[in-house]
N, C-alpha and C positions, 0 to 999 in steps of 0.2 A: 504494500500500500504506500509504503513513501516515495519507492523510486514514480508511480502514477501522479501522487503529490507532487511531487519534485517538478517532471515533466509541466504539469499541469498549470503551478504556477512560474514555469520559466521562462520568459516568452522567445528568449534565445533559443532554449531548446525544441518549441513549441514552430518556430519560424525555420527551423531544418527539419519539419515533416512537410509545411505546406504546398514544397516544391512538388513532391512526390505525390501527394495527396491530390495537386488540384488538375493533374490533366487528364486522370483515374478517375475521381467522384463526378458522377451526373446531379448526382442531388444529395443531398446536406448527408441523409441516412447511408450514403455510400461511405463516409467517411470511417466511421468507427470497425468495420470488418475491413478495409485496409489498412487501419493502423492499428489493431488491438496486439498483433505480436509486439510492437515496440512497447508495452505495456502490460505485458503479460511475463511472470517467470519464466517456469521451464515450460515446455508448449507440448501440446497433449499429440505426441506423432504416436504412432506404429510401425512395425518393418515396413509393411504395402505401403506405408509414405515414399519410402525410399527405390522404389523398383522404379528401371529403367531400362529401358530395351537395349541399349549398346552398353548396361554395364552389368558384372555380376556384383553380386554382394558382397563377396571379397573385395573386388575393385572398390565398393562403394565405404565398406569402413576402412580401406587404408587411403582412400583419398580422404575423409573425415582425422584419422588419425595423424597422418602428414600434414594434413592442416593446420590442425591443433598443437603441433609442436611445432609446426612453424611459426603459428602466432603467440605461442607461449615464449616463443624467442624477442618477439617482437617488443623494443624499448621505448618505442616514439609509435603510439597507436594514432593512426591516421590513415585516412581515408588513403590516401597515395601509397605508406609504407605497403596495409596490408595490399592494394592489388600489385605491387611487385611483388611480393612473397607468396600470393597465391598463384601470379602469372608465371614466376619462375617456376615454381613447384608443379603447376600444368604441364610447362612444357619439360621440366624432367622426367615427369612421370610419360610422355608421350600421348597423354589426351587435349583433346580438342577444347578450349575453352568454355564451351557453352555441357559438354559434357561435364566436363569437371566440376562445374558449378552447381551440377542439378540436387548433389548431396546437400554441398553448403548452406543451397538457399533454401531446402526444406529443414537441416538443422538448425540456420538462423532465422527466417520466419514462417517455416508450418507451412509454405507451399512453394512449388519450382517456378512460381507468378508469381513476381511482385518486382516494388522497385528494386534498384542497384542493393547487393548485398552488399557492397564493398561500404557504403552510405552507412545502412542498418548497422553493419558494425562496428562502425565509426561512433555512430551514436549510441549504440546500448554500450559503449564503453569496453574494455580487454577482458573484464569480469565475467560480464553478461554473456560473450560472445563466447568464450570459453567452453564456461559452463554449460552452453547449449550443442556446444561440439561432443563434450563428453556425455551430456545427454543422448544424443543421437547415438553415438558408438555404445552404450549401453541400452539404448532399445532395441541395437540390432544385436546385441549380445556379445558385445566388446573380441578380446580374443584371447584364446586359452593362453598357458605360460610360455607353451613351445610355438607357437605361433606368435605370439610378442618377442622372441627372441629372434625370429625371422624378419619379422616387419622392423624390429630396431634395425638390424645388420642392411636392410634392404634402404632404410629412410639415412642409415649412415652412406651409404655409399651413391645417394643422389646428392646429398647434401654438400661431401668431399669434390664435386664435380666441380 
């Protein structure tokens, strides 16, 4: 309830949703269902959020997990840093930007439509966004110990590139 507060009366923060909001809303009642993720904690997904025709679900939690370490590296959170660090990380991983994206943006706001995620988590701050990544890779059922010791050695040696 306070981060909703917070939002609510800040008009700084309130004036970096209107961008996004006003070429999406037709009418006033369009507003609140495409902004409630930005005001909602953790977001109510299921695996079937996460399915995609060009990826498996392997693919999909270690493009969530390299994500997530990559912005947990991240010291200056901003709109610019994170899409270098998720652009690089695309194209190390060899996916197509718009695929790579389709995890993120139902882990950061609950649907593969919507504005720039890059924006979203800009504004729900390193905390928020975090937290929602490791969300996700726990609704898809994270990865066992021998399989984390794989995806580490794998995210080390894109990293090393």
């Amino acid at each position: 309830m306070d981060r909703l507060r917070d939002w609510w009366f800040n008009p700084q923060a309130l004036s970096q949703l209107v961008p996004h909001i006003k070429g999406r809303a037709e009418v006033f009642s369009d507003v609140a269902p495409l902004s409630a993720f930005m005001f909602s904690g953790m977001l109510d997904l299921k695996p079937e959020d996460f399915s995609h025709n060009k990826l498996e679900e392997g693919d999909v939690k270690r493009i969530l997990q390299f994500t997530l370490w990559r912005l947990e590296a991240q010291r200056h959170w901003c709109k610019d840093n994170i899409f270098a660090d998720v652009k690089g990380l695309a194209r190390a991983m060899d996916y197509k930007m718009g695929d790579f994206m389709f995890p993120v943006f139902v882990a950061i706001a609950g649907t593969p439509n919507s504005w720039s995620v890059m924006d979203s988590m800009a504004m729900l701050g390193p905390d928020m966004s975090r937290a929602r990544l490791r969300h996700a890779l726990q609704i898809l059922g994270g990865f066992s110990k021998k399989e984390t010791k794989r995806v580490e050695k794998e995210y080390a040696g894109l990293v090393a590139e």
